[in-house]
C-alpha positions as a Markdown table, in Angstrom:
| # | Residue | x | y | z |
|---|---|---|---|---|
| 1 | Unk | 91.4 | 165.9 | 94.5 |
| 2 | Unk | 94.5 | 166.6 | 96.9 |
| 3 | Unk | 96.3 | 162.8 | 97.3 |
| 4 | Unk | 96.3 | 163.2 | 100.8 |
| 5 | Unk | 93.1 | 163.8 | 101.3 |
| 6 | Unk | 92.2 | 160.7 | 99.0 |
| 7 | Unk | 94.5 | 159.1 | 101.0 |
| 8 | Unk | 92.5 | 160.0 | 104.4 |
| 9 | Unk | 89.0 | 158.4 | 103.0 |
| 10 | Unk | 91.0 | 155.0 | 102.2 |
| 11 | Unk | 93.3 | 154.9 | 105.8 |
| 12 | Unk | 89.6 | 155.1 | 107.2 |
| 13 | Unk | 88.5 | 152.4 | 105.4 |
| 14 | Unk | 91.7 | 150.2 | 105.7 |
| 15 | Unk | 92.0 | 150.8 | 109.7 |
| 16 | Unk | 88.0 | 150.2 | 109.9 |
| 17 | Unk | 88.6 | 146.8 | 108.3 |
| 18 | Unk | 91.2 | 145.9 | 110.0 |
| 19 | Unk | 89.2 | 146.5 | 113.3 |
| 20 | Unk | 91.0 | 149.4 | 114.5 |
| 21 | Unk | 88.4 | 152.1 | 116.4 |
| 22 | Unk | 90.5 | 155.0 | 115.5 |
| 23 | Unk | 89.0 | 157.8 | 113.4 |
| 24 | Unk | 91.2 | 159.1 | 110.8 |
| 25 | Unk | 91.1 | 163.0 | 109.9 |
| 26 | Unk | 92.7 | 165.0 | 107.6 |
| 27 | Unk | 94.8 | 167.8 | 109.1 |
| 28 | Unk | 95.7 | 169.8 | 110.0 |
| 29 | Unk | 93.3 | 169.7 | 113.1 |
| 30 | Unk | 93.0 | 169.9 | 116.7 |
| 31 | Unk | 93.7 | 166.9 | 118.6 |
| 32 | Unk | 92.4 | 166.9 | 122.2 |
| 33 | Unk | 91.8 | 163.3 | 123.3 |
| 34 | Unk | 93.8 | 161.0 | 121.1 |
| 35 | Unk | 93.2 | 157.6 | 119.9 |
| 36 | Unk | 93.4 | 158.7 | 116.2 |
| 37 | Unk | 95.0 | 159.4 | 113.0 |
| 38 | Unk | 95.7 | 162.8 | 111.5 |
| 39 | Unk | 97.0 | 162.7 | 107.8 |
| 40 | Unk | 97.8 | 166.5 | 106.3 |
| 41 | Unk | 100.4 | 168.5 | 104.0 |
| 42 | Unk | 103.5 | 168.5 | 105.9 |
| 43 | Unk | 104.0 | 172.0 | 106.7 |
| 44 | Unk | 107.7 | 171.2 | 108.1 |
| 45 | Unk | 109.3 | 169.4 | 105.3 |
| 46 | Unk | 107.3 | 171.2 | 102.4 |
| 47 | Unk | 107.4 | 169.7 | 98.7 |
| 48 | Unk | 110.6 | 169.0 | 96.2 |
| 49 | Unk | 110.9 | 168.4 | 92.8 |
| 50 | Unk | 111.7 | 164.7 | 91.5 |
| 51 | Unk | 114.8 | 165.2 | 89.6 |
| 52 | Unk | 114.2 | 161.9 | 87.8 |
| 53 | Unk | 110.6 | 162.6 | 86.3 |
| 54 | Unk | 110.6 | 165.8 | 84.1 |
| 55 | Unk | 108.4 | 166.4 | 81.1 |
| 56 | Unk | 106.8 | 163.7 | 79.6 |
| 57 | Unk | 103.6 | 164.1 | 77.4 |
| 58 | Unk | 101.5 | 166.8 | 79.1 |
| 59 | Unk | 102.9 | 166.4 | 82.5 |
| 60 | Unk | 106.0 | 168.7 | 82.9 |
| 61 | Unk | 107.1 | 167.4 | 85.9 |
| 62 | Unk | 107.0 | 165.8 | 89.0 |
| 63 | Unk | 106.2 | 167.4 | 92.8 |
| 64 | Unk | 106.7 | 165.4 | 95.5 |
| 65 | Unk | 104.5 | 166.5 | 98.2 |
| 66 | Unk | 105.4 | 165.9 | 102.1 |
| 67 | Unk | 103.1 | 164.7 | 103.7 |
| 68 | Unk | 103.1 | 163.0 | 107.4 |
| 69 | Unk | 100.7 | 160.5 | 109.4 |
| 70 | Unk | 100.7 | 161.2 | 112.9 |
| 71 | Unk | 99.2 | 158.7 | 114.7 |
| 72 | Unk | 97.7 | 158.9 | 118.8 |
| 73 | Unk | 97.7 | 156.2 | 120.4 |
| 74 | Unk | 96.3 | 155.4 | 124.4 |
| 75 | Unk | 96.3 | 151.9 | 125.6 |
| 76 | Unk | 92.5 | 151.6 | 127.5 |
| 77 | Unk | 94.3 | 148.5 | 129.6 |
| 78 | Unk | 93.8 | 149.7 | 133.7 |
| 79 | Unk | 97.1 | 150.5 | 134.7 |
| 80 | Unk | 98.9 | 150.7 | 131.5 |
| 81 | Unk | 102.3 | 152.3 | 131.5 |
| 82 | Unk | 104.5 | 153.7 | 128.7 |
| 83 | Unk | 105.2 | 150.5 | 126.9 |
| 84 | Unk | 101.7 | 149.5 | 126.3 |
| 85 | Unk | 100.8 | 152.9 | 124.7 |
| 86 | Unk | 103.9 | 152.3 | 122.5 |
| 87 | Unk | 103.3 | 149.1 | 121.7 |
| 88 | Unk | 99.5 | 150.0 | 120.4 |
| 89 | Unk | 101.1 | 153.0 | 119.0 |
| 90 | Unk | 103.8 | 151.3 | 116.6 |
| 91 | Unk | 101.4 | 148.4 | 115.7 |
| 92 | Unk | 98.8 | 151.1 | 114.4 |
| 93 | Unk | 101.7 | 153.1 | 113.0 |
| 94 | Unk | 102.1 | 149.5 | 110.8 |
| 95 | Unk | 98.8 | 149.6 | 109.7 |
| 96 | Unk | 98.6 | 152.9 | 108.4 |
| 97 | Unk | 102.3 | 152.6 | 106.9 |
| 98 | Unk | 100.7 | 149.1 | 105.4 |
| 99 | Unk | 97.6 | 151.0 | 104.0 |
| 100 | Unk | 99.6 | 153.9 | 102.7 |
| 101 | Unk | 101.4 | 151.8 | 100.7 |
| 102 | Unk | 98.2 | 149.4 | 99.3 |
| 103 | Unk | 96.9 | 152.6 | 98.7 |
| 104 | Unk | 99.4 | 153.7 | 96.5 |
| 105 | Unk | 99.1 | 151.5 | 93.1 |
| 106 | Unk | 95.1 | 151.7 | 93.5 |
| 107 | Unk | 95.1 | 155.5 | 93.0 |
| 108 | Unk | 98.0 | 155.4 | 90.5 |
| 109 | Unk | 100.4 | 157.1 | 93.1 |
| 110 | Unk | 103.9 | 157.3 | 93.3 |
| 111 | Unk | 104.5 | 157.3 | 97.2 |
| 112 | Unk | 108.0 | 157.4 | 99.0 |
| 113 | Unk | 108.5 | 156.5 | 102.8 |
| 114 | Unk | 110.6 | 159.4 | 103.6 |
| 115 | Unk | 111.2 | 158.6 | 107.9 |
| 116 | Unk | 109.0 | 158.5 | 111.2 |
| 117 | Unk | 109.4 | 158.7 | 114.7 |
| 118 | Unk | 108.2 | 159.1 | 118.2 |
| 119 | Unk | 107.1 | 162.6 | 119.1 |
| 120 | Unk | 108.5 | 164.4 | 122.2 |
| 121 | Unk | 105.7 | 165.7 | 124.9 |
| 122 | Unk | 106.6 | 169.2 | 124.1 |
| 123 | Unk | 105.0 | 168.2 | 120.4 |
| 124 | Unk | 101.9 | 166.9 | 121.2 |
| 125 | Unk | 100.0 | 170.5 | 120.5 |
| 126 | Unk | 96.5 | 170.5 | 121.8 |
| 127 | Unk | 97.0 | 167.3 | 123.8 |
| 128 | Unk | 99.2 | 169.0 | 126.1 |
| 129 | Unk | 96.7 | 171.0 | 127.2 |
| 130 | Unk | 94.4 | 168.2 | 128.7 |
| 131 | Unk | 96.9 | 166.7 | 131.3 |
| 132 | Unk | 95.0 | 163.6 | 132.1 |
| 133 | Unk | 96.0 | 162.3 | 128.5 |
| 134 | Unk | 98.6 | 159.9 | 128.6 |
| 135 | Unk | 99.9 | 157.9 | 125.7 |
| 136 | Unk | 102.6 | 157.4 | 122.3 |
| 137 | Unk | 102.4 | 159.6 | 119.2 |
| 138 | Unk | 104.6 | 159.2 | 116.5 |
| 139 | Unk | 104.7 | 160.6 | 113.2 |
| 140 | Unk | 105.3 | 158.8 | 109.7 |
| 141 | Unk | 106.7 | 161.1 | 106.9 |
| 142 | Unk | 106.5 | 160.3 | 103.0 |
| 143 | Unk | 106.3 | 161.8 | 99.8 |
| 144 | Unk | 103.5 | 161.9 | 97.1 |
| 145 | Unk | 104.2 | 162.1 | 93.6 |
| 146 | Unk | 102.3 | 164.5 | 92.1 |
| 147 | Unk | 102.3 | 165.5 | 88.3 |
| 148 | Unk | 102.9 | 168.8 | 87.2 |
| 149 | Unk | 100.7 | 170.2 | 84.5 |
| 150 | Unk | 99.7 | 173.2 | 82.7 |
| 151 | Unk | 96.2 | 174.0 | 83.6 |
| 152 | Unk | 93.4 | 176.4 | 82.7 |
| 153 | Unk | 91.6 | 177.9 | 85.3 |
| 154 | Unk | 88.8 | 175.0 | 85.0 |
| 155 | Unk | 91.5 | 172.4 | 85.8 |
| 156 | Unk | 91.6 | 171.7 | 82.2 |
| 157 | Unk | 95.2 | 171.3 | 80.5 |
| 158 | Unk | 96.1 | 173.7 | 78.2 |
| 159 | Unk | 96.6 | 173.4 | 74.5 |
| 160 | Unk | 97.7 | 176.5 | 73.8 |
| 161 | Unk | 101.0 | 177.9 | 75.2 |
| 162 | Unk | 102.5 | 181.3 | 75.4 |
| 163 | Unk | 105.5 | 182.0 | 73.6 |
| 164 | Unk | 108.0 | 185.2 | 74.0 |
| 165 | Unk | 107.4 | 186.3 | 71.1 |
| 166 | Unk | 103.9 | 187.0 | 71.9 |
| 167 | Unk | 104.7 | 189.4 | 74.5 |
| 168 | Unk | 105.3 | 192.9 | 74.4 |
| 169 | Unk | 108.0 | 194.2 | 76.3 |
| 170 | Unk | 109.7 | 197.4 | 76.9 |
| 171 | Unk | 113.7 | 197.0 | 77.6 |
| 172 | Unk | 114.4 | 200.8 | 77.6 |
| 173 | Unk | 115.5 | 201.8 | 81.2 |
| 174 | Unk | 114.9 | 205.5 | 82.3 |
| 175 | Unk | 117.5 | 207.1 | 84.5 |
């Protein structure tokens, strides 16, 4: 399973236990009213490779996967202004940045905090076109470390390798 989308099922947990109303869906997906949390891939940053972690038993490496938290947040207070939707907004973004990393040691990840911060109007996507939606979103980015390994096409690792050797190949160019 994809550690993001594990990720997802816990967040949905942790917030519902934590009494937090906000559904929690795995992205990428179109927001139109807010008051949730969308976890995906982040299709910006994309993946690297850990320098540090490089072959060790059948793993052959280490890919850290971006991934980002974007979380909606409306205060339902009558009259709230811009600082109560923030306010609601960063104390949910600690809660998810809390559960993220409880998360972590349960499912035996490796997860780095990489940055986060407020989105502008202009990136709200789907909630911009519902103009009677007012609130903060902000966006938490962080790595998952995810082992590199040589599998079959059954997901099973492989045991036997290919070597040069075994391949034929013709070095003769033609003019």
């Amino acid at each position: 399973m994809i550690e993001s989308y594990s990720l997802h099922k816990f967040l949905a947990k942790h917030l519902e236990l934590r009494g937090w109303p906000f559904p929690v869906h795995y992205g990428p997906t179109r927001v139109k009213s807010g008051n949730c949390v969308v976890i995906e891939r982040n299709r910006n940053s994309g993946d690297t490779l850990d320098p540090n972690k490089t072959g060790e038993g059948d793993r052959l490496a280490v890919r850290l996967m971006g991934c980002a938290a974007t979380v909606y947040a409306a205060s339902g207070h009558k009259g709230a202004h811009l600082g109560d939707h923030e306010t609601l907004c960063e104390d949910l973004v600690d809660s998810v940045h809390s559960g993220i990393l409880l998360w972590a040691p349960q499912a035996k990840a490796r997860v780095t905090i990489t940055g986060g911060r407020p989105l502008r109007a202009d990136e709200l996507g789907y909630l911009t076109e519902n103009p009677n939606w007012v609130g903060a979103a902000y966006q938490l980015t962080f790595a998952i470390g995810r082992g590199v390994f040589d599998h079959d096409s059954k997901g099973r690792i492989a045991k036997r390798y290919a070597k040069i050797s075994d391949v034929e190949t013709d070095v003769t160019a033609e003019n």
